[in-house]
ROMINU-708080 format. One record per residue (C-alpha): residue in one letter; x, y, z. Coordinates in Angstrom, 3 decimals, decimal comma. Layout:
<sites>
SITE | a | X | Y | Z
...
</sites>
This chain:
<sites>
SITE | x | -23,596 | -1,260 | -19,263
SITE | x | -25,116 | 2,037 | -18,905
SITE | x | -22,696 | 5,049 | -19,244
SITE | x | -25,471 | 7,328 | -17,560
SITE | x | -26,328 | 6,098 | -14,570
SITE | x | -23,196 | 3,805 | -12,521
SITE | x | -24,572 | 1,269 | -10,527
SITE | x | -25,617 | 1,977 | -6,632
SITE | x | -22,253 | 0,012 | -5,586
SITE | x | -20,082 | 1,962 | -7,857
SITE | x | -21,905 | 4,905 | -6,757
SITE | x | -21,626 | 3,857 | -3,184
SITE | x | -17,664 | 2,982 | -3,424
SITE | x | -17,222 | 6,614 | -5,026
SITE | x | -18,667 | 8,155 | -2,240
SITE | x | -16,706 | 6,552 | 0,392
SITE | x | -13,714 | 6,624 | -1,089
SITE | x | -14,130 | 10,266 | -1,882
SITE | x | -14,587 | 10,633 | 2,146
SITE | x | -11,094 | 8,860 | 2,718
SITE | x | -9,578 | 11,097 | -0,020
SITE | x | -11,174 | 14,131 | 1,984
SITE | x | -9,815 | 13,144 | 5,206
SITE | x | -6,268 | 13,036 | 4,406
SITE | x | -6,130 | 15,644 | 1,279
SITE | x | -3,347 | 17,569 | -0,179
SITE | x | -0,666 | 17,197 | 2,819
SITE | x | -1,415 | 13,229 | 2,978
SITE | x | 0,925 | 10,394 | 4,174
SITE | x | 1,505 | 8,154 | 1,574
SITE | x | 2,298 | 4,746 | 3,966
SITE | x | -0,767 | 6,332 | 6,078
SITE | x | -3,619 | 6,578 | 3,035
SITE | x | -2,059 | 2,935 | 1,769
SITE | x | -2,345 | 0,917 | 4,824
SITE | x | -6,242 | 2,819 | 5,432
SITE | x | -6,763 | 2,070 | 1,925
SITE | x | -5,882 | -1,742 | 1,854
SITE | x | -7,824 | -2,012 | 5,351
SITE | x | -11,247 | -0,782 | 4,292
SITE | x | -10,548 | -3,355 | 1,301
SITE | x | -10,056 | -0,490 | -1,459
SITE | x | -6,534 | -1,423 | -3,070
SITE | x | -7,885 | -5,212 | -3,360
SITE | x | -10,903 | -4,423 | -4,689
SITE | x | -10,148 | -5,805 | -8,442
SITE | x | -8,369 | -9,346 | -7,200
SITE | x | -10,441 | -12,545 | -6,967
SITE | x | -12,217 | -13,163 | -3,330
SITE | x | -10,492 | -16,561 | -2,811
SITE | x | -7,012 | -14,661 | -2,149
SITE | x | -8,022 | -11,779 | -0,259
SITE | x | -9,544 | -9,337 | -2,856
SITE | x | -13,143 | -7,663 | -3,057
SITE | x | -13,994 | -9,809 | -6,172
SITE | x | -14,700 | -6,929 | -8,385
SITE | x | -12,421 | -5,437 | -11,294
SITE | x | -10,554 | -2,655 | -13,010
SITE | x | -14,167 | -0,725 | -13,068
SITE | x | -14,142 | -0,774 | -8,950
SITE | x | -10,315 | 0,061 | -8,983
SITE | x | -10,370 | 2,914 | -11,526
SITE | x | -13,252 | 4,245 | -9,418
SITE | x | -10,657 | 4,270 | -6,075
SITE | x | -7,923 | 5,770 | -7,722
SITE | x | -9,703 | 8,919 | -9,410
SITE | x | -11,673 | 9,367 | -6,295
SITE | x | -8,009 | 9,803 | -4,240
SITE | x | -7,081 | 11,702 | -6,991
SITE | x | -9,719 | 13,947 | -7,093
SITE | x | -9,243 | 14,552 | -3,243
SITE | x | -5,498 | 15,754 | -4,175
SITE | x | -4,473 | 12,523 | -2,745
SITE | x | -3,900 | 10,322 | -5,972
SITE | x | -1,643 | 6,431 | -5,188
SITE | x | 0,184 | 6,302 | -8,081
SITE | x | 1,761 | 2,486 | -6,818
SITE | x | -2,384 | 1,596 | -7,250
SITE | x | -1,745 | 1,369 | -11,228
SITE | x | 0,995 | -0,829 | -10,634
SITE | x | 0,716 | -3,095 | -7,762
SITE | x | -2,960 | -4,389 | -7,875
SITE | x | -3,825 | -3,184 | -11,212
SITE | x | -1,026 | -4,644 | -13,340
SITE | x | 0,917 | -7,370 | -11,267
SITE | x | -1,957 | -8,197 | -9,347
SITE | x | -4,310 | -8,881 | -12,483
SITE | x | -1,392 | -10,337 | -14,455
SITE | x | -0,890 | -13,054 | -11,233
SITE | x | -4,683 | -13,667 | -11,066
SITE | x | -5,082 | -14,396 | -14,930
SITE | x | -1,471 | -16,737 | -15,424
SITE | x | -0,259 | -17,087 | -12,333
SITE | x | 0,507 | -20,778 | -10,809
SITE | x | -1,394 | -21,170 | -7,771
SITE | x | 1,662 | -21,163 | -5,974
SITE | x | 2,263 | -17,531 | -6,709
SITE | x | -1,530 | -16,513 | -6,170
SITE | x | -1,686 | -17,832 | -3,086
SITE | x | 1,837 | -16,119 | -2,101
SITE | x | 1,044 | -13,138 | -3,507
SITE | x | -2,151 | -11,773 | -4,462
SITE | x | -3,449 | -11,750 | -0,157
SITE | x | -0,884 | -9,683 | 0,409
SITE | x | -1,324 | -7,083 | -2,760
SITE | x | -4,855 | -7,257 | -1,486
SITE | x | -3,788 | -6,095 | 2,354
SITE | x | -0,924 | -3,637 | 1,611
SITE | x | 1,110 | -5,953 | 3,363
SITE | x | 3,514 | -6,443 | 0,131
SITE | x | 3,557 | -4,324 | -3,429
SITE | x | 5,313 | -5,015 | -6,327
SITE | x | 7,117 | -2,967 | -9,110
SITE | x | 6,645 | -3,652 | -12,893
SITE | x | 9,307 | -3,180 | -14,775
SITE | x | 9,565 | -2,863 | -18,606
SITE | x | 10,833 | 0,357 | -20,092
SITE | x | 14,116 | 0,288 | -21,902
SITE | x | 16,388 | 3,236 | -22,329
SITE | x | 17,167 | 2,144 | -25,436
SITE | x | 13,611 | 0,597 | -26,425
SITE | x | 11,156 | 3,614 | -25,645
SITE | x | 7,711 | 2,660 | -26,740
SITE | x | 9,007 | 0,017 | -29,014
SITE | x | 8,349 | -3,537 | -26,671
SITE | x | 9,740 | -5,464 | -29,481
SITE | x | 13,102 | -4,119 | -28,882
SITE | x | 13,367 | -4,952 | -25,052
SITE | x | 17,255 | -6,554 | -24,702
SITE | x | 16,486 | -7,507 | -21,419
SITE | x | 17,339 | -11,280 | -21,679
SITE | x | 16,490 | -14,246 | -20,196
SITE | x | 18,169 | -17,769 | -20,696
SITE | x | 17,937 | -21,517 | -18,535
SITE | x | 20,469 | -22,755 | -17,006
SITE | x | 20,854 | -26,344 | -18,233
SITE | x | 22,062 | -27,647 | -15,180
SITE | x | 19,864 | -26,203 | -12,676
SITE | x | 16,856 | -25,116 | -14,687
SITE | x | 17,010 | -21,854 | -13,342
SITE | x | 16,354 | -18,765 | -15,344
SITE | x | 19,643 | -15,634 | -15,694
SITE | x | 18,357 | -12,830 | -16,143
SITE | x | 20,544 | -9,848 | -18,222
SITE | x | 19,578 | -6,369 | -18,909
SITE | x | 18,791 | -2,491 | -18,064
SITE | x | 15,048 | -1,002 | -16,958
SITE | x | 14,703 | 3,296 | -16,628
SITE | x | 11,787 | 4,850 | -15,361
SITE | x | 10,879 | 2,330 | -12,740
SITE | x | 8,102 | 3,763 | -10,190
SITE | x | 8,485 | 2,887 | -6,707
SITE | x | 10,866 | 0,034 | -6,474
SITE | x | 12,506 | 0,919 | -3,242
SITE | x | 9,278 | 0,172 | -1,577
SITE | x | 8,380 | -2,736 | -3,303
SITE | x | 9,060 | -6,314 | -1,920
SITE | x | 9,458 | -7,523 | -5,755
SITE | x | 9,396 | -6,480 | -9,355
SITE | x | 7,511 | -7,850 | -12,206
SITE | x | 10,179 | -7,961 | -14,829
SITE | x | 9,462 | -8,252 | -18,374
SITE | x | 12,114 | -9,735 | -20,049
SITE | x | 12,621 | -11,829 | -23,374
SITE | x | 13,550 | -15,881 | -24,019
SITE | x | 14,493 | -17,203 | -27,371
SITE | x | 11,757 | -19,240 | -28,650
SITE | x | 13,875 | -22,858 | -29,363
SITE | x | 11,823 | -23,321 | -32,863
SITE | x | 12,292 | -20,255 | -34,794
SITE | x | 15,203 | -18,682 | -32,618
SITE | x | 13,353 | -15,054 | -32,228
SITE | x | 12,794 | -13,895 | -28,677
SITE | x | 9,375 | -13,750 | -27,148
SITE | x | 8,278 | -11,720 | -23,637
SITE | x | 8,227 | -13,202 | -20,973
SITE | x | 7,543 | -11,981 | -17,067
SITE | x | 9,386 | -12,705 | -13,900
SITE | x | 8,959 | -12,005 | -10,282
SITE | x | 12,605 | -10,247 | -9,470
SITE | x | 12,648 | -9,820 | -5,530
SITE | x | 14,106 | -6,734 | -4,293
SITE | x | 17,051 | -7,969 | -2,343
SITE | x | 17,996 | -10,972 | -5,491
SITE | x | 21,935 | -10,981 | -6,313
SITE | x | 22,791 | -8,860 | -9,177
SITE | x | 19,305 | -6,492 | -8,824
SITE | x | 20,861 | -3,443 | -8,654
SITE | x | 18,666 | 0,179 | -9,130
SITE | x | 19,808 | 3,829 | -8,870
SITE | x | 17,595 | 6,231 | -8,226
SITE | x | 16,490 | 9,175 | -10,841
SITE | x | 16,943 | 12,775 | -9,939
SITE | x | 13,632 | 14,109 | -11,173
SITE | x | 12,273 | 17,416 | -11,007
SITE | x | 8,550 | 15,797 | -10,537
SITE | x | 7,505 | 15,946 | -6,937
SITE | x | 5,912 | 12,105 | -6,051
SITE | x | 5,820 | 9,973 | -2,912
SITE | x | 7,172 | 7,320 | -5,681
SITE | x | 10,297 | 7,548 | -6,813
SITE | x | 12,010 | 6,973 | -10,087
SITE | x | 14,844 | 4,231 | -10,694
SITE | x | 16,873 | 2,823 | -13,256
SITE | x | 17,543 | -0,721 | -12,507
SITE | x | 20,352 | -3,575 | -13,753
SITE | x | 20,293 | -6,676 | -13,885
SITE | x | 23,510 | -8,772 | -14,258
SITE | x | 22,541 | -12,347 | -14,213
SITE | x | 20,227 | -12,600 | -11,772
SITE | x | 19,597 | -16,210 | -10,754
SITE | x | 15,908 | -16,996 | -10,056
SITE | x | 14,244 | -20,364 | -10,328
SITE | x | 11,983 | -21,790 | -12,951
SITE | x | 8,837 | -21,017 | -10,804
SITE | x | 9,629 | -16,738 | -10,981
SITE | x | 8,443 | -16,731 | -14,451
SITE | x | 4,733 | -15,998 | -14,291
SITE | x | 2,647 | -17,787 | -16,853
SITE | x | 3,297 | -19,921 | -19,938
SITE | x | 6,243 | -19,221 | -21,443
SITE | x | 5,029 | -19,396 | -25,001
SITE | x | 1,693 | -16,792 | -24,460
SITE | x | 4,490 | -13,763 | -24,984
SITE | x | 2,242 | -11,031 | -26,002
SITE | x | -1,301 | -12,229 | -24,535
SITE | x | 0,055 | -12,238 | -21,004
SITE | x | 1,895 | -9,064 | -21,413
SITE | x | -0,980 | -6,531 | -22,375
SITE | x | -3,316 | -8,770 | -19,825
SITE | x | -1,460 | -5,657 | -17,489
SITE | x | -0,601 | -3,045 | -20,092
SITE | x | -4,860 | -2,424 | -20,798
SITE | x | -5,306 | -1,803 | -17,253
SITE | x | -2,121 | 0,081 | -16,950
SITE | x | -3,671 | 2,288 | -19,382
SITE | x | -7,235 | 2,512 | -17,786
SITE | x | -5,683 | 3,553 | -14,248
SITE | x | -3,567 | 6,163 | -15,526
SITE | x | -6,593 | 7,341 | -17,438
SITE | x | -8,477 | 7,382 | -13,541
SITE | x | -4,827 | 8,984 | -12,403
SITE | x | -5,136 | 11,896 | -14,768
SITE | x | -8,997 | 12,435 | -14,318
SITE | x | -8,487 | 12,308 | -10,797
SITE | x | -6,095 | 14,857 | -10,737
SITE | x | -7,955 | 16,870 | -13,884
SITE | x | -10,724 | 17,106 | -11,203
SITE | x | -8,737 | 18,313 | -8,263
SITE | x | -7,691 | 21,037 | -10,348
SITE | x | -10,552 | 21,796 | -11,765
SITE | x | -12,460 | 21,858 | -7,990
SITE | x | -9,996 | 24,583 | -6,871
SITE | x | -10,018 | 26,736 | -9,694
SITE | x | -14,336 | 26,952 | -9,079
SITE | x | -14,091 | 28,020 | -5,985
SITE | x | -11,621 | 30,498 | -6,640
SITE | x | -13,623 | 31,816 | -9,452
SITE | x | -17,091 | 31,525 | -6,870
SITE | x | -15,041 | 33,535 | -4,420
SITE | x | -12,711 | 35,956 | -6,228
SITE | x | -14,599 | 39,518 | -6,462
SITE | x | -13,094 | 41,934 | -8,560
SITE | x | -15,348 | 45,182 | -9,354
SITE | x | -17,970 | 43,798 | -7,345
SITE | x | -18,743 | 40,551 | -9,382
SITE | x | -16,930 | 37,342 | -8,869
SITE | x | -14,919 | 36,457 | -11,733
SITE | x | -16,459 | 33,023 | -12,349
SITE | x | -19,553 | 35,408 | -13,625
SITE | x | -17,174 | 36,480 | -16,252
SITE | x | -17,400 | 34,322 | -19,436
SITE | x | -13,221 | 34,361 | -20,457
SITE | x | -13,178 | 32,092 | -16,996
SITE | x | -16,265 | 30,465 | -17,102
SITE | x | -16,363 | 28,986 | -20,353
SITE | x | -12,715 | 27,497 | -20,398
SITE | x | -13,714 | 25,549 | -16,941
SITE | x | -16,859 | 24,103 | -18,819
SITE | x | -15,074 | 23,122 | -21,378
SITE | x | -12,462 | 21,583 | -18,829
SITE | x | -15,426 | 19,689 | -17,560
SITE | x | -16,669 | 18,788 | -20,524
SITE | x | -13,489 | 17,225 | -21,840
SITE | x | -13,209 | 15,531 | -18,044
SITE | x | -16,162 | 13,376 | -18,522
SITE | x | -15,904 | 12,527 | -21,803
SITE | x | -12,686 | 10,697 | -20,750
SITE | x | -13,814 | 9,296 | -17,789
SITE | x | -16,868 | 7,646 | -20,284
SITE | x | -14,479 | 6,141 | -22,101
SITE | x | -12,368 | 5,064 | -19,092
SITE | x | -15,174 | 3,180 | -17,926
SITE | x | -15,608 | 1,871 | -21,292
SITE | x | -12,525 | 0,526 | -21,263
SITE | x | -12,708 | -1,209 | -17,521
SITE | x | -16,114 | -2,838 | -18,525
SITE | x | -14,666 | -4,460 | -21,418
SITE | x | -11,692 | -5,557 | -19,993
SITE | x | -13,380 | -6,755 | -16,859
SITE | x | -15,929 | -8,562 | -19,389
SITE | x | -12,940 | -10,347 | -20,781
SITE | x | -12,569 | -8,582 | -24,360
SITE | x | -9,225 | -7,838 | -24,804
SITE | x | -8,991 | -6,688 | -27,896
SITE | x | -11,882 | -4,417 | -27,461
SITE | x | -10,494 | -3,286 | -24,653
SITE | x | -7,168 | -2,454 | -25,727
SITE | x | -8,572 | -0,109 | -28,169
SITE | x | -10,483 | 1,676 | -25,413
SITE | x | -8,217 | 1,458 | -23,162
SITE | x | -5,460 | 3,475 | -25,576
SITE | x | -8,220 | 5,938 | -26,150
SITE | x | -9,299 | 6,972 | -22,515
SITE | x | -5,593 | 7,017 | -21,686
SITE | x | -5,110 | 9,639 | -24,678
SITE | x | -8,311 | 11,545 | -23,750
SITE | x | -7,645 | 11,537 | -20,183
SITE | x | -3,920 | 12,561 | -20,273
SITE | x | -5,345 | 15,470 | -22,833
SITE | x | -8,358 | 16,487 | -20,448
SITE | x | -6,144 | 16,879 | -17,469
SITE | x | -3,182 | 18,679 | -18,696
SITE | x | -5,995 | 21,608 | -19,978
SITE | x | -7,776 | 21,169 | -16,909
SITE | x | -4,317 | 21,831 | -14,847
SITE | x | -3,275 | 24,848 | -17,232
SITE | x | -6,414 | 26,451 | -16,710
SITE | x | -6,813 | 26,281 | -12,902
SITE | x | -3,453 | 28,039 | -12,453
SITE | x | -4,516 | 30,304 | -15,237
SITE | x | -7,933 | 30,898 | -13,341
SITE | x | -6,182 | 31,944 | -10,177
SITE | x | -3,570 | 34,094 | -11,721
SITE | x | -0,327 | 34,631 | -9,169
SITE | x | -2,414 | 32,149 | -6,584
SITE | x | -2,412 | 29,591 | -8,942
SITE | x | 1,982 | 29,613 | -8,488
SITE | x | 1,607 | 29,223 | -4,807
SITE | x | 2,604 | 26,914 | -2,246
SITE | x | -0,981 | 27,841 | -0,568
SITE | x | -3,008 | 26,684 | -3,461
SITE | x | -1,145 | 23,408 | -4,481
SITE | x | -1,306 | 23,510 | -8,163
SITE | x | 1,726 | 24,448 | -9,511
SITE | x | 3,435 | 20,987 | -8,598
SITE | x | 0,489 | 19,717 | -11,024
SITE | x | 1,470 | 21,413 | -14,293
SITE | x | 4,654 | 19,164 | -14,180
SITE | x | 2,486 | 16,028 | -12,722
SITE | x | -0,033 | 16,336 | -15,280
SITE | x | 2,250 | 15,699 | -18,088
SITE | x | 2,930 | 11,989 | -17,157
SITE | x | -0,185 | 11,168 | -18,060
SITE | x | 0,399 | 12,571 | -21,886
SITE | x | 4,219 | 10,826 | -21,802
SITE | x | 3,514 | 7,939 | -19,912
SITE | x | 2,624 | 4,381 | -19,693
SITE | x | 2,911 | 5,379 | -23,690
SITE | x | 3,027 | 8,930 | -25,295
SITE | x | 0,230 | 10,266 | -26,770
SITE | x | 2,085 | 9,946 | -30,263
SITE | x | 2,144 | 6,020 | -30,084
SITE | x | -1,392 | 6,096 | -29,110
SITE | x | -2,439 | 7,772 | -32,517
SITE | x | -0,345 | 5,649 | -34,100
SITE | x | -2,480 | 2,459 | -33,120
SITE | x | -5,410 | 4,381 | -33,956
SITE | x | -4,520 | 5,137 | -37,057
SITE | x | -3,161 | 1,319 | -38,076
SITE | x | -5,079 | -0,719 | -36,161
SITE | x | -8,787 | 1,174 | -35,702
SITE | x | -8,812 | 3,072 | -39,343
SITE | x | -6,469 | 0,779 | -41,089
SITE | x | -4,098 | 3,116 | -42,335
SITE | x | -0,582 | 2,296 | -42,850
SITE | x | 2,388 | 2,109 | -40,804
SITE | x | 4,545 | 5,069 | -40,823
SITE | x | 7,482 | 2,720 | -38,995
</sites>
């Protein structure tokens, strides 16, 4: 893969993506952009032909989403509806569920949620309590537990729900996924009161003993781990393309401001104490967004593991990249840069999701550390 030069579809896709980003902007319609999206094939673009998808992968998608991004018009239910349920379905899925699902992930017609965060379990997946258990007579699987932080649920028609079954030989319990449908007895959610300003909202979700039958769980029951971070590496690429995206928004206001802004005669972008900090904003953009696409080429050539240590890296860099890129647009335009008019203080909050989540930046050094340079555990 070259990293200098993308390919004249990639290039092509960026381009006209970056026109449907332009044409709705800032002040866009979230069910508007999705439906336009899905339509000109763009939100199926990483799921397999034969069910309604463009036939590409994460590279194509990662290109969509920082393109919207970097029009002001980032979909943040892209990371988790095509990227992780929709590649999780496509790699383990029975064809039963493909066929049922992934057509209409592909044509906006139906998203789904993924749920896994714990308040109790943070970063930690090993300590999920969310518990699932057969029910002898039936077969069917009860599901038990709590989810926080859950993006988006009371628009989607289901949620991916990882939960945990005892493993019969050695009695520990392993991950599993399930497809939870919105309106299944006992799903309950309550929404989060957040001060970030998204289309997608925030839940926390219970579930008490929610009946589903053997064919919701997605996959084999004993892959655990394999299937799991089959969506958790391109959860992390697409927030990587979520924060460049919006890195480069900011960034793209704060030049023209500085082009434009005269003070004593000379625009202030001449001045060095604002021109260097925005090159070094750019500088720290791209070199994310290199190893973003790192990460989707290896991931889309099948290396997992390879791709899970990319993937943790451009999510870190990116994250990093666009909360400095954020902090120094506003800083660039002063007063402005607090203004409705200008639309980048709502940013400084949105920018730090990408340093908190799908994983905080502290976990992320911590798999560096053990698992790239082989250092110790510190937990």
């Amino acid at each position: 893969m070259s990293f200098t030069l993308e390919s004249d579809e990639h290039t092509a896709l960026r381009a006209a993506v970056a026109q449907l980003g332009k044409r709705h902007g800032r002040a866009f319609d979230r069910e508007a952009l999705w439906s336009e999206a899905a339509k000109l094939g763009y939100l199926g673009v990483n799921l397999p032909e034969q069910y309604g998808g463009g036939g590409g992968g994460i590279s194509e998608l990662s290109i969509v989403l920082e393109e919207l991004g970097a029009a002001g018009c980032p979909l943040l239910m892209m990371v988790v509806s095509p990227a992780i349920c929709g590649t999780v379905i496509a790699r383990f899925g029975t064809e039963t569920q493909k066929q049922e699902w992934l057509p209409a992930l592909a044509d906006g017609t139906r998203t789904m949620a993924f749920g896994i965060t714990e308040p109790d379990a943070g970063s930690n997946s090993h300590r999920i309590t969310t518990t699932a258990r057969r029910d002898p007579e039936t077969g069917d699987w009860l599901l038990t537990g709590r989810k926080v932080f859950i993006s988006g649920v009371d628009i989607a028609d289901a949620t991916l729900i990882v939960g945990r079954t005892e493993d019969a030989r050695t009695g520990r319990l392993k991950p599993c996924l399930f497809i939870v449908p919105r309106d299944a007895e006992g799903f309950h959610r309550r929404r989060i009161d957040m001060e970030l300003q998204a289309a997608e909202k925030q839940f926390e979700l219970t579930l008490d003993d929610v009946r589903l039958p053997a064919d919701a769980l997605v996959g084999d029951e004993d892959a655990g781990l394999l299937q799991l971070f089959a969506g958790l590496n391109p959860e992390r690429i697409m927030t990587a393309a979520f924060a460049i995206g919006m890195g480069r928004y900011a960034l793209a206001q704060a030049l023209t401001y500085a082009r434009d802004r005269t003070v004593w005669n000379t625009p202030i972008g001449a001045h060095q104490a604002i021109a260097h900090p925005l090159a070094q904003a750019h500088i720290d953009l791209e070199l994310a967004r290199l190893m973003m696409q790192k990460a989707a080429h290896l991931y889309d050539a099948g290396d997992d593991t390879g791709a899970g240590e990319a993937a943790n890296m451009a999510k870190y860099a990116a994250g990093e990249a666009c909360v400095k890129a954020v902090d120094q647009a506003v800083h660039t335009l002063g007063g402005n840069g607090l203004t409705r008019e200008f639309g980048l203080a709502s940013l400084i909050t949105a920018a730090r999701v990408a340093r908190i989540a799908p994983v905080s930046r502290e976990m992320i050094l911590n798999y560096v550390s053990h698992q790239t340079l082989g250092l110790p555990k510190s937990y």
